[in-house]
C-alpha positions as CSV (number, residue, x, y, z in Angstrom):
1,X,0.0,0.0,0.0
2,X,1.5,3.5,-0.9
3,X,2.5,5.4,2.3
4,X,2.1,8.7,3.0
5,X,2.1,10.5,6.1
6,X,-0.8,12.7,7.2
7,X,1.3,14.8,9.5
8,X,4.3,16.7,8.7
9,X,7.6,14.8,9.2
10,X,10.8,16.7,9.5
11,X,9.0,20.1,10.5
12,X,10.1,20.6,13.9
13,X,13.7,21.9,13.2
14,X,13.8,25.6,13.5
15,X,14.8,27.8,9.8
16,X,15.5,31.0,9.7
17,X,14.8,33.5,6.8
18,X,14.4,32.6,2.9
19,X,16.9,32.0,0.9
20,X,18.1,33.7,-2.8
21,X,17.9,32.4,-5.3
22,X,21.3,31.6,-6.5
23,X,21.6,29.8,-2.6
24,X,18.5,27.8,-2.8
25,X,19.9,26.6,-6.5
26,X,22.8,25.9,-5.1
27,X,21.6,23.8,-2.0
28,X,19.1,21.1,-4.1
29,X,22.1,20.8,-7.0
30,X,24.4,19.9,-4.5
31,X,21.5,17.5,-2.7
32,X,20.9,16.0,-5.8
33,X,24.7,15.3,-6.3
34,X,25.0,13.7,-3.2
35,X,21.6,11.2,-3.9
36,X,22.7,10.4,-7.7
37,X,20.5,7.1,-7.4
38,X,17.4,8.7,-6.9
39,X,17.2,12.5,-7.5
40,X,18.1,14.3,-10.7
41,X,17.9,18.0,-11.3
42,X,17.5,19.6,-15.0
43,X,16.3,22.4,-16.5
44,X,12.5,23.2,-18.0
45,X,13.3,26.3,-19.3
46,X,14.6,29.5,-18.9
47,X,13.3,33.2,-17.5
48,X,13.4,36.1,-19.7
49,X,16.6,37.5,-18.1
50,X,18.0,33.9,-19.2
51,X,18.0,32.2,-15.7
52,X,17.4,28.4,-15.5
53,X,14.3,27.1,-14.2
54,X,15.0,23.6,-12.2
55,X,13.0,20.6,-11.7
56,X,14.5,18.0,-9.1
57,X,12.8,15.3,-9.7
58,X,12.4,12.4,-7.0
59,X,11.3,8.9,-6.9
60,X,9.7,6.1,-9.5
61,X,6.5,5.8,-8.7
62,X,3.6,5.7,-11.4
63,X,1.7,8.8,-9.8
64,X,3.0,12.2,-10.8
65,X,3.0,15.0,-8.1
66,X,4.5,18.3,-9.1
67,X,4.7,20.9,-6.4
68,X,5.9,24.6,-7.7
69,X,7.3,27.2,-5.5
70,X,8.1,31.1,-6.2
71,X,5.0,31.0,-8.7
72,X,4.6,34.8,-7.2
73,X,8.3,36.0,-6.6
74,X,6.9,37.9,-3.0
75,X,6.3,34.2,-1.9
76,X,9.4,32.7,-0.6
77,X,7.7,29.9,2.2
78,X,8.0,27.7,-0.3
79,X,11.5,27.8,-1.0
80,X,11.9,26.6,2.6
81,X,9.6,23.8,2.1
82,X,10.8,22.5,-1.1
83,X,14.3,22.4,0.3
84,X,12.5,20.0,3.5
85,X,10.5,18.4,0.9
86,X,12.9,16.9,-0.5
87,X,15.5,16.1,2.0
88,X,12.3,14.2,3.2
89,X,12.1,12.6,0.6
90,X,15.1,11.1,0.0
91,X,16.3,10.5,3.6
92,X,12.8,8.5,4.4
93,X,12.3,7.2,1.2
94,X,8.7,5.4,2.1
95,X,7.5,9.1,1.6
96,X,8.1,8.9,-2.1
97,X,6.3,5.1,-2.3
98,X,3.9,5.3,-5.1
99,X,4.9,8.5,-6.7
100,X,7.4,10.3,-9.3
101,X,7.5,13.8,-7.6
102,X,9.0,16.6,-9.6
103,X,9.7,19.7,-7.8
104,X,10.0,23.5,-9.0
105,X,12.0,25.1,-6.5
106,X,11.4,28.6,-8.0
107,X,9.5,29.5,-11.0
108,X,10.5,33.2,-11.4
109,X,13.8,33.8,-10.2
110,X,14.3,37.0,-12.3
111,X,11.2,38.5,-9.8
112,X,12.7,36.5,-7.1
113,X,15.6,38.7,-7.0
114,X,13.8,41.8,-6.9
115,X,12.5,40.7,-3.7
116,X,15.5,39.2,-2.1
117,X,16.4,42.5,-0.2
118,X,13.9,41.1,2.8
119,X,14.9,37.9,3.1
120,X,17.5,37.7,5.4
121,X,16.3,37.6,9.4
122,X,14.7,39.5,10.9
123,X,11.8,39.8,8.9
124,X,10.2,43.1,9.3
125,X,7.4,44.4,7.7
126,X,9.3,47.6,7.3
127,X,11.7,46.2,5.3
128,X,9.1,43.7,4.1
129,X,7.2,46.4,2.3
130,X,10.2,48.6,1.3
131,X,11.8,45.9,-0.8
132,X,8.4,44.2,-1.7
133,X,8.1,43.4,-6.0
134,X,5.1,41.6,-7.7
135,X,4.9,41.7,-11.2
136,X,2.1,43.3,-13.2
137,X,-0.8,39.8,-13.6
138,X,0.6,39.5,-17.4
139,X,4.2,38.3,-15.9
140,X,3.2,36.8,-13.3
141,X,3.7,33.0,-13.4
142,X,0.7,32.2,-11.8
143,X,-1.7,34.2,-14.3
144,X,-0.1,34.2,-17.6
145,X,-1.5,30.6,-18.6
146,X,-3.3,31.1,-22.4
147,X,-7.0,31.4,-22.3
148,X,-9.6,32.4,-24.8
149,X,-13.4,32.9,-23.2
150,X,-16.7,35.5,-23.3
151,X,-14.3,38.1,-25.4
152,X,-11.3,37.7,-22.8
153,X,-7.9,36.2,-24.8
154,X,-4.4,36.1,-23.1
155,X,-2.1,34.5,-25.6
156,X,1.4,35.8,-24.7
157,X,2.8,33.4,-21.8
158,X,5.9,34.3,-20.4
159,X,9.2,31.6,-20.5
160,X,8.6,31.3,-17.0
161,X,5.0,30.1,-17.5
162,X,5.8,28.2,-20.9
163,X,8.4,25.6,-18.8
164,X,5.8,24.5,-16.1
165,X,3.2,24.3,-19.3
166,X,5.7,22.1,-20.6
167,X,6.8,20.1,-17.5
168,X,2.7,19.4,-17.1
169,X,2.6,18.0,-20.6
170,X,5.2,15.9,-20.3
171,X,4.2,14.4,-16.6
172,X,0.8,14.9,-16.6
173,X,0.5,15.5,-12.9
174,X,-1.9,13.7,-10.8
175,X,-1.5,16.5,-8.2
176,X,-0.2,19.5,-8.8
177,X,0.7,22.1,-5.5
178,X,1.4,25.7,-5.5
179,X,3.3,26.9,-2.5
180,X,1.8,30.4,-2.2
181,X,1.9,33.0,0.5
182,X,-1.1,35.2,2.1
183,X,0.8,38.2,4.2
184,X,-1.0,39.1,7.5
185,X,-3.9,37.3,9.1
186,X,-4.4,33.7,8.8
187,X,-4.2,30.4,6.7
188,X,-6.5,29.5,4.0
189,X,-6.2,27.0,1.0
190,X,-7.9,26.3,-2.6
191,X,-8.2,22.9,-3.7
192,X,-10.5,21.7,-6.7
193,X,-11.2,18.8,-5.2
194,X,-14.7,18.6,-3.2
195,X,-14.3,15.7,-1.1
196,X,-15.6,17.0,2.3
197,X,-13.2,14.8,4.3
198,X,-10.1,16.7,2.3
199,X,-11.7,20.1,3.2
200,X,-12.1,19.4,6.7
201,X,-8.1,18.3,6.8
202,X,-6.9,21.3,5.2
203,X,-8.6,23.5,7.9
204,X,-7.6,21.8,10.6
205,X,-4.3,21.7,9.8
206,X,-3.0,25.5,11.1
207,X,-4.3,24.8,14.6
208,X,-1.6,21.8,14.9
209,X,0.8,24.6,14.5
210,X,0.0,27.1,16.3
211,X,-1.8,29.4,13.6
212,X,-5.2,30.4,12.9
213,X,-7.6,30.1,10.0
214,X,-8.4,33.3,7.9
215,X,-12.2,33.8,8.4
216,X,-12.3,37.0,7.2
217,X,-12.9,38.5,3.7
218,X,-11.9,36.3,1.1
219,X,-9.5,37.7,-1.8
220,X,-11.6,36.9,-4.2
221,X,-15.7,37.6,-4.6
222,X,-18.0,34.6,-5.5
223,X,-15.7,32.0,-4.2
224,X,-17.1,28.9,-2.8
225,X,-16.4,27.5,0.4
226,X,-15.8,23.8,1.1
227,X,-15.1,23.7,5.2
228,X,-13.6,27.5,7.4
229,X,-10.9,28.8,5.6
230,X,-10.6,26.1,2.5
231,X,-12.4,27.0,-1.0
232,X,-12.9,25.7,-4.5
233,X,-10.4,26.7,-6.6
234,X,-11.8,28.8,-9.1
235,X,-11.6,28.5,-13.1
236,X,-10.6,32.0,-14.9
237,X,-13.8,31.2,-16.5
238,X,-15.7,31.1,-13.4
239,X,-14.6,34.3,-12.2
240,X,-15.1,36.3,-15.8
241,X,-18.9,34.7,-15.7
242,X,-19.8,36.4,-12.0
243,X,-17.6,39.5,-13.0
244,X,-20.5,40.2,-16.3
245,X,-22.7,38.8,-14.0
246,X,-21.9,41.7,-11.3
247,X,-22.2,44.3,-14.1
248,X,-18.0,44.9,-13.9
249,X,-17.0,44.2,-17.1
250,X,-14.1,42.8,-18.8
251,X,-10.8,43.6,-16.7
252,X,-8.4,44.5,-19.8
253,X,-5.3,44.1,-17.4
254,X,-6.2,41.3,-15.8
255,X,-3.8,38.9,-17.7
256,X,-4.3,35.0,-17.7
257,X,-5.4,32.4,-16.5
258,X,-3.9,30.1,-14.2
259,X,-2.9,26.5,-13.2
260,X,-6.1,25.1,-12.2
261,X,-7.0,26.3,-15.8
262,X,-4.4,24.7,-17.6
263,X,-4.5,21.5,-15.7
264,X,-7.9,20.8,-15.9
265,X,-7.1,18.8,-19.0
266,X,-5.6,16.6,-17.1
267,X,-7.8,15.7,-14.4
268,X,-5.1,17.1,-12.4
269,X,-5.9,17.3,-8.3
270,X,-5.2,21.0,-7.4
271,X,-3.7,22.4,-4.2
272,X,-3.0,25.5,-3.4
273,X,-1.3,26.9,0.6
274,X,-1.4,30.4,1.4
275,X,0.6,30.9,4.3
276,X,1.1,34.6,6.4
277,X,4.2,35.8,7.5
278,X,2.3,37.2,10.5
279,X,-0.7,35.9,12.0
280,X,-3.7,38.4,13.9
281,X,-6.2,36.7,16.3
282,X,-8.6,38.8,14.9
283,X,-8.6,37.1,11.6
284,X,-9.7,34.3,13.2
285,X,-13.2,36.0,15.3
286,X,-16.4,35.2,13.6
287,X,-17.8,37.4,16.1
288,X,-20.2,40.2,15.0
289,X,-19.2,44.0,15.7
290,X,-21.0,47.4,16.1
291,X,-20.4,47.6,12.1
292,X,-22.2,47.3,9.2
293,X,-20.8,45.5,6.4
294,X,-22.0,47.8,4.0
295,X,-19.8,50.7,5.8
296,X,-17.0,48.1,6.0
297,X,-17.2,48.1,2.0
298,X,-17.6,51.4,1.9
299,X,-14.9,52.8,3.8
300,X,-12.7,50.2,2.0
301,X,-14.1,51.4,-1.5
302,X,-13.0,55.1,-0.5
303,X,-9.4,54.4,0.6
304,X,-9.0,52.5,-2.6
305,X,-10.0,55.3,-4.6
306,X,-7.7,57.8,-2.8
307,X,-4.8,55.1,-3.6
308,X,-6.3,54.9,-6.9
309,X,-5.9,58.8,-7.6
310,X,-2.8,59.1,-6.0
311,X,-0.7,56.0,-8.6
312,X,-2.6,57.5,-11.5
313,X,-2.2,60.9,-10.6
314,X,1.7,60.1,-10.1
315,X,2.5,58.0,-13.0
316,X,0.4,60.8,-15.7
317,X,2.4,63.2,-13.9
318,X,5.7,61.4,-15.0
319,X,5.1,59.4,-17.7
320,X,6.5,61.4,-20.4
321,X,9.7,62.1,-18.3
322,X,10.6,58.8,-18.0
323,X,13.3,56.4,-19.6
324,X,13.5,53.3,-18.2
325,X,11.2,50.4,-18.7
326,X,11.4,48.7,-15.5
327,X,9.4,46.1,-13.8
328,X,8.3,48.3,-11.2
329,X,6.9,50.6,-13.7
330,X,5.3,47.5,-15.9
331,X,4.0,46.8,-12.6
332,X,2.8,50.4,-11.6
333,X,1.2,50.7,-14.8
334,X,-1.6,47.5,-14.5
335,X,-2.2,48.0,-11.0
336,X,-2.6,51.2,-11.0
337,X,-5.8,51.6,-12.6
338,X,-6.9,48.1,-10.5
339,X,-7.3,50.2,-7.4
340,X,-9.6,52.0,-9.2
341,X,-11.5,48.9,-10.2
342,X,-11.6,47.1,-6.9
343,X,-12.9,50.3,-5.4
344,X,-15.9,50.2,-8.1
345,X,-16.3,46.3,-7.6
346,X,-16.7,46.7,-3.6
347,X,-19.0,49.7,-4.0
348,X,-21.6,47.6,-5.9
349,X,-21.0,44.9,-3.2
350,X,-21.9,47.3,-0.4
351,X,-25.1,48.1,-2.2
352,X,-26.2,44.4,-2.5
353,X,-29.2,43.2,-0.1
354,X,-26.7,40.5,1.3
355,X,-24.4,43.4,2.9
356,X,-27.1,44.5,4.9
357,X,-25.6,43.0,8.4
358,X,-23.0,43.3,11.3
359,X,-19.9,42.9,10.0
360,X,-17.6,39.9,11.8
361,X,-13.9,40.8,13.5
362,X,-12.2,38.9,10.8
363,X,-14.4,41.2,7.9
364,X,-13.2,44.3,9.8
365,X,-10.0,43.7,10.1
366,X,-9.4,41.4,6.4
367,X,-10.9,44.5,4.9
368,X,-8.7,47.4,6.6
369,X,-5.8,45.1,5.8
370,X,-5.9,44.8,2.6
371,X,-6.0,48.6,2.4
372,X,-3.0,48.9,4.0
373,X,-1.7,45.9,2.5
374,X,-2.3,47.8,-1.1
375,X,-1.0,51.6,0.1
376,X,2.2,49.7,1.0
377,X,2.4,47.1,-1.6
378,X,1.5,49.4,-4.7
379,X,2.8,52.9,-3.9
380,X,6.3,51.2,-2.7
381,X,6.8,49.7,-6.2
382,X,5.6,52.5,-7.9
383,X,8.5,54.6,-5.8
384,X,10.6,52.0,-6.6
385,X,10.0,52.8,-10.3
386,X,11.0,56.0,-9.4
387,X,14.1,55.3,-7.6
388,X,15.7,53.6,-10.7
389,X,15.7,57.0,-12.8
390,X,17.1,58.8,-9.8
391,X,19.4,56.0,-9.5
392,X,20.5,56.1,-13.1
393,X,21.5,59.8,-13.2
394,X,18.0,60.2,-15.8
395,X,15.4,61.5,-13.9
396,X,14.3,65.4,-14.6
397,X,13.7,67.8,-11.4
398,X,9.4,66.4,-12.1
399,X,10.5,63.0,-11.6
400,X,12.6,63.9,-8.2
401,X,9.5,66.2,-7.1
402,X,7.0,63.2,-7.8
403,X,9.0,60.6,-6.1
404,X,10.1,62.5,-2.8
405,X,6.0,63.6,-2.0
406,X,4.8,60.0,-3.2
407,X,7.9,58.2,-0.5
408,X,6.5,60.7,2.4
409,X,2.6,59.9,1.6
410,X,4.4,56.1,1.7
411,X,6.4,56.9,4.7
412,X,3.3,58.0,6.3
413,X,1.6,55.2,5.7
414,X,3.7,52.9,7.1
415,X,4.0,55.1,10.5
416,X,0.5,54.2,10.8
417,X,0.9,50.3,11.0
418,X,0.0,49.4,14.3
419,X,1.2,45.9,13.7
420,X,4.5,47.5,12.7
421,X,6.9,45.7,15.0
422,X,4.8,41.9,15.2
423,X,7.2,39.3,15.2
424,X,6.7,37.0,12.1
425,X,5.6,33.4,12.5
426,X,8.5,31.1,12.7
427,X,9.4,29.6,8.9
428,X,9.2,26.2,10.5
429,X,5.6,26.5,11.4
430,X,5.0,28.0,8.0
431,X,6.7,24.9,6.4
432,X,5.3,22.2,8.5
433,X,1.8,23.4,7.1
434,X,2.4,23.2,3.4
435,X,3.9,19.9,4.3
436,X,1.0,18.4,5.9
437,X,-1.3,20.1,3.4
438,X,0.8,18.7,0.7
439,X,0.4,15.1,2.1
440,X,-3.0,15.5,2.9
441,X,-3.9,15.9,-0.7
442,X,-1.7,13.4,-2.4
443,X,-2.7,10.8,-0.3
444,X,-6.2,10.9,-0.5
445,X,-6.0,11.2,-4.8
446,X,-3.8,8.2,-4.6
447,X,-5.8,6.5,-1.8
């Protein structure tokens, strides 16, 4: 009978920060070299700054698990668990009975590195947010996958996207898991598939290590729950049908679709951890407050549109000024404008019957969150933009104006985190989740 354990083996030892990319390359080569027999590391392709793209590749069994890390290059958790993954692996081989398991240890290491500035200990959301990179969602890993439905088309998928669309052709996973991150609150997970007894694993997972669920607001409208904390993974399809059906529209910028999309044709099991790097009781509290929902939305809608006004305002203000086509610009210039369109999207929700009630802890506090969350996130990058031309002897006296009053609005806003000095949740704990939710999954598709 195939083994696989339901807990988390080898998650106890304590780890301490996340490592770059060139080290974490360096650590499963030389892993690989030392287990000749049974591990073998190649290369699937390469990013478009011409960086290989590893698979190490593990066992002999007929199922095919494929677990991808750094699918978002702000998400390094799963660097740390691929590198236990696969010592586990290969130092208690009855772990790997039953399955060929090919892991991704990072997908984007060109985004990777724009991150790596916060990786070393201590991690602190200071330094978290000041070094913080996500792509715009058209180079993203994650969502560049080719689609064509309801007048929406994405047909330009990155080299980064292109090798894991190749590695799935060639294995045909079984399973497939993405090792994702959340950022502040609680645990929560995707999975497409609906057996109830799955669903009630995931979410009882966190508690065994010390970490709450995520109760609050979802990232995503329309999703559907399967047990606290653990929902359907949605099909790009799925959320374009309740966006017309909402009255939104079509989201130009929204870029592709995504792994549960591409892997459908395979009947592949889907998985997906999101994991904080700090955790909030309140997250967790289900209990009603003085609030109504529809003023939760509300006040959400307007902060959005501030930080809406303020990105567009900045980048038309600059735009013709500047020289370099970085990243953080690419980036600045798609979510920009999606500010503006969340803020329209939970304005229409606050008018809906169903936000006529007391708003929960967890709503209050996911919702002022992710306002925070966005200030930081977007305007950092967007003054990272900024920084190169200052940085590269081109920017004009407009450019230096724009970028010193956007870093004090930004400098502001980060003086007014009261969660500013939170210690983060220790790797290890972070790890020993994905783990378990990892084995939970594969073991009951290969049960």
């Amino acid at each position: 009978m195939t083994f696989l354990p339901a807990a988390a083996p080898g998650a106890a030892d304590a780890i301490d920060g996340f490592p770059t990319v060139d080290a974490l390359r360096a650590d499963l080569q030389e892993l690989c070299r030392a287990h000749p027999d049974r591990a073998t590391a190649s290369v699937i392709g390469h990013s478009r700054e011409g960086a290989p793209i590893d698979v190490i590749t593990i066992g002999d069994g007929p199922a095919q698990v494929v677990v991808a890390a750094g699918v978002h290059p702000n998400e390094p958790i799963g660097f740390r668990t691929v590198q236990r993954l696969a010592r586990l692996l290969l130092t208690e081989p009855e772990h790997s009975r039953g399955a060929t398991w090919h892991l991704v240890p990072c997908a984007d290491p060109d985004g990777t590195r724009l991150n790596e500035g916060w990786f070393a200990p201590p991690l602190r959301r200071a330094d978290y947010y000041r070094g913080f990179y996500r792509p715009a969602p058209s180079e993203q890993v994650e969502w560049s996958f080719p689609f064509a439905y309801r007048g929406a088309r994405f047909d330009a998928p990155i080299p980064e996207t292109l090798a894991l669309m190749g590695l799935f052709d060639r294995v045909r996973p079984d399973v497939f898991v993405g090792l994702h991150n959340g950022e502040f609150g609680g645990v929560y997970f995707y999975t497409n598939d609906a057996d109830p007894a799955l669903a009630r694993e995931l979410s009882a997972i966190p508690a065994a290590f010390g970490l709450p669920l995520d109760v609050g607001e979802p990232e995503m409208d329309g999703l559907t729950p399967l047990a606290d904390a653990v929902f359907r993974a949605p099909l790009t399809r799925e959320l374009i049908d309740h966006r017309l059906a909402s009255g939104l529209g079509l989201d130009a910028r929204a870029g592709g679709a995504g792994t549960a999309d591409y892997l459908e044709r395979y009947g592949t099991t889907t998985m997906i951890a999101e994991l904080p790097y700090w955790i909030h009781p309140d997250a967790a509290d289900t209990t009603a407050t003085d609030l109504a929902y529809r003023e939760v939305l509300r006040t959400k809608a307007d902060h959005l549109d501030e930080l809406h006004a303020l990105l567009t305002g900045t980048l038309d203000a600059v735009r013709p000024l500047l020289t370099i086509d970085s990243p953080f610009l690419r980036a600045s210039e798609a979510f920009a404008p999606g500010m503006g369109a969340v803020a329209v999207a939970e304005r229409r929700r606050s008018a809906a019957a169903a936000a006529d009630r007391p708003a929960t802890v967890a709503e209050v506090f996911g919702n002022t969150e992710v306002v925070r969350t966005f200030r930081l996130r977007f305007a950092g990058i967007l003054r990272r933009a900024l920084d190169a031309e200052v940085h590269a002897g081109t920017a004009a006296a407009d450019i230096r104006r724009a970028r010193d009053a956007l870093a004090a609005q930004w400098e502001r806003w980060l003086a007014e985190d009261p969660h500013a000095d939170l210690p983060p949740v220790p790797v290890e704990a972070l790890v020993g989740v994905q783990l378990a939710a990892l084995f939970a999954t594969v073991r009951r598709r290969l049960a």
